[in-house]
DSSP file (Angstrom, degrees, kcal/mol; ACC not computed):
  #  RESIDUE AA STRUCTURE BP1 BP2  ACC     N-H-->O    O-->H-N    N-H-->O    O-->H-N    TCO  KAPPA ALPHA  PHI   PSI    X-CA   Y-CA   Z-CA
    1    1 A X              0   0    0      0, 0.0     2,-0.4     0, 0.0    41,-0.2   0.000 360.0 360.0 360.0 147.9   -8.3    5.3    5.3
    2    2 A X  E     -A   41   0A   0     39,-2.9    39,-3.8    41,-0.1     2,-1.0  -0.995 360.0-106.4-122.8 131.0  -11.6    3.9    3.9
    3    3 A X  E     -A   40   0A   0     -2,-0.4    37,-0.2    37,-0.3     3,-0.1  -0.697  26.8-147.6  64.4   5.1  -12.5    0.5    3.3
    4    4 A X        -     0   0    0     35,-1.1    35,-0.2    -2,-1.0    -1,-0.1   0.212  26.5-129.1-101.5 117.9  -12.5   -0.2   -0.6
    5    5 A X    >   -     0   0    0      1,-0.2     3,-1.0    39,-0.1    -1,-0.2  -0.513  20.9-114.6 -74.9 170.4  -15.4   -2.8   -0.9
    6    6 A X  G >  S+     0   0    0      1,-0.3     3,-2.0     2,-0.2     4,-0.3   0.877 114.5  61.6 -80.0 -20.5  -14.1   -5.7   -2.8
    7    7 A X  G 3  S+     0   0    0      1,-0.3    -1,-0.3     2,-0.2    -2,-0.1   0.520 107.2  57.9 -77.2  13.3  -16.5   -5.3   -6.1
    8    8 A X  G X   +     0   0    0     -3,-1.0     3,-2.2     2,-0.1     4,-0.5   0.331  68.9  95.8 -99.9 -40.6  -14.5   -1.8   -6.2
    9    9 A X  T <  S+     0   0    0     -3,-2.0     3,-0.3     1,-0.2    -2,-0.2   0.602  78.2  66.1 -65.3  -6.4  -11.0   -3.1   -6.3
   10   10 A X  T >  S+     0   0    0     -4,-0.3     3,-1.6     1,-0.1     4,-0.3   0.846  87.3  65.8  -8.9 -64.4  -11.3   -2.6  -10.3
   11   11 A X  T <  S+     0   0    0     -3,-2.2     4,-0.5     1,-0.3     3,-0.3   0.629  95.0  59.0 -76.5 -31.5  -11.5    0.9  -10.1
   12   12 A X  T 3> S+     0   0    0     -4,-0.5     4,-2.4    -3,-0.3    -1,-0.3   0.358  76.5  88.8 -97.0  21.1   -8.0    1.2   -8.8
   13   13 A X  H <> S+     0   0    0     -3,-1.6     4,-3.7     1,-0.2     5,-0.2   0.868  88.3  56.3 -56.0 -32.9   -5.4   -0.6  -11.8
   14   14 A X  H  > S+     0   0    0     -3,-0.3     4,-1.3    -4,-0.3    -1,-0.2   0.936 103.3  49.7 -90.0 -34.3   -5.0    2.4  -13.5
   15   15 A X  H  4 S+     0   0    0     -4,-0.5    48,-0.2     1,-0.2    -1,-0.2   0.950 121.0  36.5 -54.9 -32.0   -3.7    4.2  -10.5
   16   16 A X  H  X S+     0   0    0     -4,-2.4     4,-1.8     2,-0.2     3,-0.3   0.795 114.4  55.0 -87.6  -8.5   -1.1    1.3   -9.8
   17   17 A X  H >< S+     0   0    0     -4,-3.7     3,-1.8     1,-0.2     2,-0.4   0.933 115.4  44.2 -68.8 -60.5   -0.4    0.6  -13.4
   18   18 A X  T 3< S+     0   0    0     -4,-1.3    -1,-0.2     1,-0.3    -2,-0.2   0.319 105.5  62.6 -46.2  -3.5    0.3    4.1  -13.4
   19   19 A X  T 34 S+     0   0    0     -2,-0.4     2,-0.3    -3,-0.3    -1,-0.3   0.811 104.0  20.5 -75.7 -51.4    2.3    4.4  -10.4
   20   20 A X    <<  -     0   0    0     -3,-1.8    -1,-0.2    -4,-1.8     3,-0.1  -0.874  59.3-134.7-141.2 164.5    5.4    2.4  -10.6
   21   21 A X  S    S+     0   0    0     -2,-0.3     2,-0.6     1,-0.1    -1,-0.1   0.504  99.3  52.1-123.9 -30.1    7.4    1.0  -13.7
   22   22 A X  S    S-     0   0    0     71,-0.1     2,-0.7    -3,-0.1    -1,-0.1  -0.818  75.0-164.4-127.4 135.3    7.6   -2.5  -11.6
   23   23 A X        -     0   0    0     -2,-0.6     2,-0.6    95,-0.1    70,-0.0  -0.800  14.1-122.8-125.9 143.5    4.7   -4.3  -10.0
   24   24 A X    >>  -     0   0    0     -2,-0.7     3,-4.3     1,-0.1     4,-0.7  -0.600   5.1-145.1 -95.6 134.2    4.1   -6.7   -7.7
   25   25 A X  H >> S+     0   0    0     -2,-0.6     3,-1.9     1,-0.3     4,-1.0   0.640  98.0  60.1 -44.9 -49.9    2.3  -10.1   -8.0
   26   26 A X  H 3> S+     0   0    0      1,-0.3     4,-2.1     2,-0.2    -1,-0.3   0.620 103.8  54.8 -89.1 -11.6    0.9  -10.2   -4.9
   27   27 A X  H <> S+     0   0    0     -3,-4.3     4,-3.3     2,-0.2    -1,-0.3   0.809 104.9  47.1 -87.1  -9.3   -1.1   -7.0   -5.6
   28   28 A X  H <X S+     0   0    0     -3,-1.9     4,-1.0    -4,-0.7     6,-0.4   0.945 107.8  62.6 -85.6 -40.1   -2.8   -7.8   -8.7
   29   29 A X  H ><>S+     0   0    0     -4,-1.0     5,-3.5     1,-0.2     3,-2.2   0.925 105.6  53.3 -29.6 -59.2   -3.9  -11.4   -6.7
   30   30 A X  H ><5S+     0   0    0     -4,-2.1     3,-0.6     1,-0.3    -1,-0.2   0.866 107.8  41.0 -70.6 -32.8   -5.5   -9.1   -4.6
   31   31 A X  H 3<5S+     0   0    0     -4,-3.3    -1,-0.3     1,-0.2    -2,-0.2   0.338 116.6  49.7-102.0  40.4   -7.6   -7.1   -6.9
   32   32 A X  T <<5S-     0   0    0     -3,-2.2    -1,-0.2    -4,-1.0    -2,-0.2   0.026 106.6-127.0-113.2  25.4   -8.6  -10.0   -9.0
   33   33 A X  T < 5S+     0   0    0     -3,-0.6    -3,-0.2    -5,-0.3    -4,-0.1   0.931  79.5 127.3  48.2  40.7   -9.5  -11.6   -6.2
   34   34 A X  S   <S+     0   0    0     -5,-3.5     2,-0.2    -6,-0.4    -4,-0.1   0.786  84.7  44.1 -90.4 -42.6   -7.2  -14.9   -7.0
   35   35 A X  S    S-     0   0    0     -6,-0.7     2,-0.3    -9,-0.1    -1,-0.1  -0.704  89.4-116.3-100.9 140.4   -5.5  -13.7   -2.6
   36   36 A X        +     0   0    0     -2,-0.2    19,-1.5    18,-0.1     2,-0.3  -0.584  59.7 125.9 -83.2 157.2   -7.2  -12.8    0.1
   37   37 A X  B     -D   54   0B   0     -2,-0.3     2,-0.3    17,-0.2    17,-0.2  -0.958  46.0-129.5-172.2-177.9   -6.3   -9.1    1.1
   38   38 A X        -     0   0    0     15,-2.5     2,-0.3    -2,-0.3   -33,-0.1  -0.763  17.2-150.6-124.7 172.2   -8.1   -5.8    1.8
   39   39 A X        -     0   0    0     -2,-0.3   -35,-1.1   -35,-0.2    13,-0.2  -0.754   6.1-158.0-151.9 126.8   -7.1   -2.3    0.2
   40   40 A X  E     -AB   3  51A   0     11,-0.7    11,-1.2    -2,-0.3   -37,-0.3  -0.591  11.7-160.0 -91.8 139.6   -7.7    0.9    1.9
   41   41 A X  E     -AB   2  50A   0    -39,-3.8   -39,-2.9    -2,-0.2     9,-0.2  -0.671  34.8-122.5-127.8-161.7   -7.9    4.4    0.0
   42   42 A X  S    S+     0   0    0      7,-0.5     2,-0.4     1,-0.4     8,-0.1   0.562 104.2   6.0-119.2 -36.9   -7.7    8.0    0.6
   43   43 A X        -     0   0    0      6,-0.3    -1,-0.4   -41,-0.1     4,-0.3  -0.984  59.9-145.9-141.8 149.2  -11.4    8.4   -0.7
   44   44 A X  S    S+     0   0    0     -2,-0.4     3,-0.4    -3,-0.1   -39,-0.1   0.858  96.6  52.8 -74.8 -46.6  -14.0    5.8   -1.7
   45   45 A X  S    S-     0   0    0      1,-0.2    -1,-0.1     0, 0.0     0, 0.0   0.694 136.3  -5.8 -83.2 -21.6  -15.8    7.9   -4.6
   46   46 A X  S    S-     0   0    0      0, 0.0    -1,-0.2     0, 0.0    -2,-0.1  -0.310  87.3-164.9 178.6  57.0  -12.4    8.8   -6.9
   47   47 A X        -     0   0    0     -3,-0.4     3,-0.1    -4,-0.3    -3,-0.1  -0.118  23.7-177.2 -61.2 159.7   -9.2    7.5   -4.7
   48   48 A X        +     0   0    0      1,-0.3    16,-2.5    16,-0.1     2,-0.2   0.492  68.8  26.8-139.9  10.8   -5.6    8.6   -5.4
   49   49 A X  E     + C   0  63A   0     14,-0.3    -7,-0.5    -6,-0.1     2,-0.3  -0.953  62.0 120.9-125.7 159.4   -4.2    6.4   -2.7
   50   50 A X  E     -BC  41  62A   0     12,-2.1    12,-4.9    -9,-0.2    -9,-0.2  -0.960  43.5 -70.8-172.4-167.9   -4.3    3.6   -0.8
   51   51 A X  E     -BC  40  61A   0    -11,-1.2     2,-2.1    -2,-0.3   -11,-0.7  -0.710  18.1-162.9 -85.6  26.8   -3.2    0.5    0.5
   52   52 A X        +     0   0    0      8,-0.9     2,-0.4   -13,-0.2   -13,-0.2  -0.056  19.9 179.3 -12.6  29.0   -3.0   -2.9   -1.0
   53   53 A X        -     0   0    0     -2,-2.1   -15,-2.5     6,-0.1     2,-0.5  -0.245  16.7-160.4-102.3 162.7   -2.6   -5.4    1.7
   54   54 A X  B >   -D   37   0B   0      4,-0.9     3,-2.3    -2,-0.4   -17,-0.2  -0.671  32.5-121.4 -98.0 134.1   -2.3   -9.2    1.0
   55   55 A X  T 3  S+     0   0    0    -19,-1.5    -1,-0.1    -2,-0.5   -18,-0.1   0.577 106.0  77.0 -48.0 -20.9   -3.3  -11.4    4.3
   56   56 A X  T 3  S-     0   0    0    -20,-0.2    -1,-0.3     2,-0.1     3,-0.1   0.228 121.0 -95.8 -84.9  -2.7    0.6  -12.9    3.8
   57   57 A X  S <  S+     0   0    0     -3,-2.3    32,-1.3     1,-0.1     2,-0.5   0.403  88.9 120.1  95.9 -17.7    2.1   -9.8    5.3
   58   58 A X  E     -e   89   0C   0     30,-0.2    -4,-0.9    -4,-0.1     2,-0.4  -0.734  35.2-179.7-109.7 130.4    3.0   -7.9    2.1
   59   59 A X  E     -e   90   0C   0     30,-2.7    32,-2.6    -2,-0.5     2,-0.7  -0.751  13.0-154.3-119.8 160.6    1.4   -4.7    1.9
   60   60 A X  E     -e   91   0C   0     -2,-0.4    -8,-0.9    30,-0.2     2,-0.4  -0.901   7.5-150.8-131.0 114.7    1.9   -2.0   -1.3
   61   61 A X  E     -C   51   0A   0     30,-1.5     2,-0.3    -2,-0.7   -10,-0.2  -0.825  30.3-176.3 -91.2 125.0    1.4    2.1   -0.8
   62   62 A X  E     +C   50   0A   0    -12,-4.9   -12,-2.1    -2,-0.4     2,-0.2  -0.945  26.0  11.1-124.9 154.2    0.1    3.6   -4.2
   63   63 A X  E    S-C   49   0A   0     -2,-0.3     2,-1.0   -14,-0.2   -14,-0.3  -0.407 100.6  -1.8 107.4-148.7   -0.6    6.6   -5.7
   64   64 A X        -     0   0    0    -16,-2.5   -16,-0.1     1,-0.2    -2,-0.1  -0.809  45.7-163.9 -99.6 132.8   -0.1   10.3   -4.6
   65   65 A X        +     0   0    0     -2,-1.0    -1,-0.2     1,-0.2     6,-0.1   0.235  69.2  92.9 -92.2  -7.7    1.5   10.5   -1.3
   66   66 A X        +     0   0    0      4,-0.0     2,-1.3     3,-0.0    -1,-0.2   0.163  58.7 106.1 -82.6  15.9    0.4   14.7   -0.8
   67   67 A X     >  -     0   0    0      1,-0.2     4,-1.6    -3,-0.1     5,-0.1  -0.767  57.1-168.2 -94.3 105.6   -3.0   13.5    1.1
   68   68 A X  H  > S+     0   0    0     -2,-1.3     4,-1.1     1,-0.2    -1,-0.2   0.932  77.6  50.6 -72.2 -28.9   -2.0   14.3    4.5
   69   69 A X  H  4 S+     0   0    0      1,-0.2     4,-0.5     2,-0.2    -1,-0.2   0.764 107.3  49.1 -47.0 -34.1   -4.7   12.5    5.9
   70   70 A X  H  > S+     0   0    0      1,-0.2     4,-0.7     2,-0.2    -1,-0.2   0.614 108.7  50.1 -82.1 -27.7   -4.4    9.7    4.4
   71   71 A X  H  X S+     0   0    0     -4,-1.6     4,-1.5     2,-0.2    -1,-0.2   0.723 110.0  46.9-101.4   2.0   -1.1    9.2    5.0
   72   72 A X  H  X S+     0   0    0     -4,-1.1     4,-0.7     2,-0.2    -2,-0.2   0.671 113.2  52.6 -88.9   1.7   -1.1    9.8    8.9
   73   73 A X  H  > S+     0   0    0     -4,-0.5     4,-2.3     2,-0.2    -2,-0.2   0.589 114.6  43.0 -98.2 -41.3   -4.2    7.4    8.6
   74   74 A X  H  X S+     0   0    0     -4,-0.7     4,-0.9     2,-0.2     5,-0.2   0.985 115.4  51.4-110.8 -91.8   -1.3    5.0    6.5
   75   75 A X  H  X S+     0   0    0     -4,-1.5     4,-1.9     1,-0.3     3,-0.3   0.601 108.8  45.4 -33.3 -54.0    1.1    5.9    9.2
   76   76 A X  H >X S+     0   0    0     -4,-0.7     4,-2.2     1,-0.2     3,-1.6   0.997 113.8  52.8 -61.3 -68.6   -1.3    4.9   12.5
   77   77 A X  H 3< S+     0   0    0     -4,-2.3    -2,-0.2     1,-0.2    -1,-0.2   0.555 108.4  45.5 -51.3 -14.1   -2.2    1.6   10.8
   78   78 A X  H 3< S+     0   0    0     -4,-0.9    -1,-0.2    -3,-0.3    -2,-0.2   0.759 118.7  44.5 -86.1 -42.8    1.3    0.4   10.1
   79   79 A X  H << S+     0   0    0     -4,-1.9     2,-1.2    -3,-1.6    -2,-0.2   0.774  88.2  86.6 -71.8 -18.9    2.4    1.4   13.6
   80   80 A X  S >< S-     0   0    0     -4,-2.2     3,-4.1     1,-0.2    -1,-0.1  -0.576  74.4-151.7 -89.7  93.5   -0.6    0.0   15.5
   81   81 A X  G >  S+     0   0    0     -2,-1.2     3,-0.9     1,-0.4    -1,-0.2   0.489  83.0  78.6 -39.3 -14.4    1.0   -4.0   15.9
   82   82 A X  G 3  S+     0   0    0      1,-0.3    -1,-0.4    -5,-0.0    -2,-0.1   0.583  86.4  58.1 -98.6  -5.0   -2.7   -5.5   16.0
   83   83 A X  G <  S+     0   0    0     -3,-4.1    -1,-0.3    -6,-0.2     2,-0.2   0.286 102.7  53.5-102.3  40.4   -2.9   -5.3   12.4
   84   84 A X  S <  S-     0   0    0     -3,-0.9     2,-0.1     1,-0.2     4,-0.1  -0.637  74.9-127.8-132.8-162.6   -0.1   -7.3   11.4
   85   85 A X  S    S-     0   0    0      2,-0.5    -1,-0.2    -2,-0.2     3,-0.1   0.034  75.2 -49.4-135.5-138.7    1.0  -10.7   12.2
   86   86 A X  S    S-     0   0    0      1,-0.4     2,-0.2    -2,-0.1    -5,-0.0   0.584 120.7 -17.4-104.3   4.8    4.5  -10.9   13.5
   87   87 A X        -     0   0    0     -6,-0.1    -2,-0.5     2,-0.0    -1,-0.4  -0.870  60.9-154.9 175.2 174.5    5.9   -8.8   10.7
   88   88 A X        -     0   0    0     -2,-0.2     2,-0.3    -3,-0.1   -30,-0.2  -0.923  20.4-120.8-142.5 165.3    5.0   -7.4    6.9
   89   89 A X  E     -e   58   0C   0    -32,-1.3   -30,-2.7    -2,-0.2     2,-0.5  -0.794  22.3-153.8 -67.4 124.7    6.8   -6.2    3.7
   90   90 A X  E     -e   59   0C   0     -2,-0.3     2,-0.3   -32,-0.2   -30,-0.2  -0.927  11.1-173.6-115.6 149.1    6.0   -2.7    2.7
   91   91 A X  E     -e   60   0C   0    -32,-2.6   -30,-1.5    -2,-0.5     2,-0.2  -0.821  12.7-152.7-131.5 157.0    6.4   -2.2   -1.0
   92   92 A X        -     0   0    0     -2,-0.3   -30,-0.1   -32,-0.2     3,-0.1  -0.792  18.2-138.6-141.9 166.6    5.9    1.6   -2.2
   93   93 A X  S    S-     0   0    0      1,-0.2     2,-0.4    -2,-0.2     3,-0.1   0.412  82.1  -4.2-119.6   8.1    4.8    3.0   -5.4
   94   94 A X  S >> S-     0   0    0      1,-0.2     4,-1.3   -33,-0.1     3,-0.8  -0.955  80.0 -91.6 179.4 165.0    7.5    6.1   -5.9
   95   95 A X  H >> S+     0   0    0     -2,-0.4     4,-1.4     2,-0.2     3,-0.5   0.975 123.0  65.3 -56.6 -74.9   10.8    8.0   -3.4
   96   96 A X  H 3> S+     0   0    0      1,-0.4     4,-2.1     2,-0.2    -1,-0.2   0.593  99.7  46.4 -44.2 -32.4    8.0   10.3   -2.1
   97   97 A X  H <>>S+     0   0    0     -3,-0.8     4,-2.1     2,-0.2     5,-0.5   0.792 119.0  39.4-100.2 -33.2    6.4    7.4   -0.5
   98   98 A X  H <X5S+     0   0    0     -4,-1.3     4,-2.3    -3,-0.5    -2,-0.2   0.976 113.0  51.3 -72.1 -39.6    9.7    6.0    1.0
   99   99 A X  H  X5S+     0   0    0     -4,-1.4     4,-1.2     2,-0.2     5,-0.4   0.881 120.9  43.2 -59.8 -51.4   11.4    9.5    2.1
  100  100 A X  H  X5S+     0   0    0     -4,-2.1     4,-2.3    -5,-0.3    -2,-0.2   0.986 120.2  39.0 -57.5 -36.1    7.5   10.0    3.9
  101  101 A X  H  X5S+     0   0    0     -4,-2.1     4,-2.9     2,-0.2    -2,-0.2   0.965 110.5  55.2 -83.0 -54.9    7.2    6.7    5.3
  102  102 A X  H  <<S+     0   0    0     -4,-2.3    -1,-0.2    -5,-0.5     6,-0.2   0.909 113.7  47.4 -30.1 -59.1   11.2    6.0    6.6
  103  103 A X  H >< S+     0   0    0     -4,-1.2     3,-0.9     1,-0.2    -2,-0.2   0.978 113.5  47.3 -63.0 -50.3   10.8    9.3    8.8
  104  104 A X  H 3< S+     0   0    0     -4,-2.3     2,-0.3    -5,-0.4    -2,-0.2   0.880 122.3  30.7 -65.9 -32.5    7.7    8.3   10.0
  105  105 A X  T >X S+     0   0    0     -4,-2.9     3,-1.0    -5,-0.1     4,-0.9  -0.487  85.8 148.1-101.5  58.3    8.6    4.8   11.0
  106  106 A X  T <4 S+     0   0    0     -3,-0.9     4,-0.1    -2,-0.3    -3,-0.1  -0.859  74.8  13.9-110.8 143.5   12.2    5.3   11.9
  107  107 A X  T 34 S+     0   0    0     -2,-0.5    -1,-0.2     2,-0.4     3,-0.1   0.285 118.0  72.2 109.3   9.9   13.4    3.4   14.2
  108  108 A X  T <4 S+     0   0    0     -3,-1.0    -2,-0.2    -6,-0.2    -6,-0.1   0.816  99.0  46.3-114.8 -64.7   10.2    1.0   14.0
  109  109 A X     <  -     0   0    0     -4,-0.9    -2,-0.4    -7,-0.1     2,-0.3  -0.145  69.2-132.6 -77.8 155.2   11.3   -0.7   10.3
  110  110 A X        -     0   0    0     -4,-0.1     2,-0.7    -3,-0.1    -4,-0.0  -0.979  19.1-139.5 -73.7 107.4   14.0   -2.1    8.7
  111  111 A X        +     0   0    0     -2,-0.3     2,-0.2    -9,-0.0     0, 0.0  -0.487  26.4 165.7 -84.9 126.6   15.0   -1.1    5.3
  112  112 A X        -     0   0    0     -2,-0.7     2,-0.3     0, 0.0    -2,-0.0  -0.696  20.3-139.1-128.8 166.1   16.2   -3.6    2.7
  113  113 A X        -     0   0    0     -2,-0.2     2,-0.1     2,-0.0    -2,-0.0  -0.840   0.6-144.0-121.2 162.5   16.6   -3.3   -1.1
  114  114 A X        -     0   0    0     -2,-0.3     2,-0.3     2,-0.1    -1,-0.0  -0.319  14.5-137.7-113.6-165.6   16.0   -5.1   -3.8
  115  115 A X        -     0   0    0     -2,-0.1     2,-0.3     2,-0.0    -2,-0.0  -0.758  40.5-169.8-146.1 109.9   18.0   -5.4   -7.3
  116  116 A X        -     0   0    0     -2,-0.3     2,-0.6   -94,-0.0    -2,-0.1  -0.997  21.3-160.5-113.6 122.7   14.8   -5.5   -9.7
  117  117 A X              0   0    0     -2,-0.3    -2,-0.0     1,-0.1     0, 0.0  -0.866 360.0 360.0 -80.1  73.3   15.1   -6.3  -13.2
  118  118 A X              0   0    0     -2,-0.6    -1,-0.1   -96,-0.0   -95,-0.1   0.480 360.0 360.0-129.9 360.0   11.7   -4.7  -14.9
């Protein structure tokens, strides 16, 4: 996972508008810079995933989930307890990303649902 400098965080709306049919505030906060947050990609130059996360614990996987680096990269950082605070929210952009991410974390996560309205 790379790094997205913030003057960057532009460059990825069109992936997330395009991602998911419902979106969440806290990720557009991040890339207008209204929250503070980071976002991680799969490449710097012409990403087609990453990472959204908001300093408040909720963090949002976009984009195409078939980068295998990037998502055992996804995978390390979620497990590794020194970057989170004493929990987070994972939000996901598609099934692909939840069927990868559930096997990978099982027994680490809880999964809850929502009833979303969009």
């Amino acid at each position: 996972m790379k790094l997205l400098p913030k003057s960057d965080y532009g460059y990825i709306s069109e992936i997330i508008n395009n991602s998911f049919h419902c979106h969440n505030v806290f990720v557009y906060s991040v890339i207008d810079h209204h929250q503070p947050g980071e976002i991680y990609v799969n490449c710097s130059s012409k990403p087609t995933s990453g990472l959204v996360v908001h300093r408040g614990g909720s963090y949002y996987v976009f984009g195409d989930p078939s980068d295998v680096s990037f998502h055992s990269a996804l995978i390390a950082f979620l497990k590794n307890r020194s970057n989170h605070g004493n929990y987070f929210d994972l939000y996901v952009s598609s099934m692909d990303w939840i069927r990868l991410l559930e096997q990978a974390l099982k027994g680490l996560v809880v999964r809850l649902t929502r009833t979303i309205i969009c």
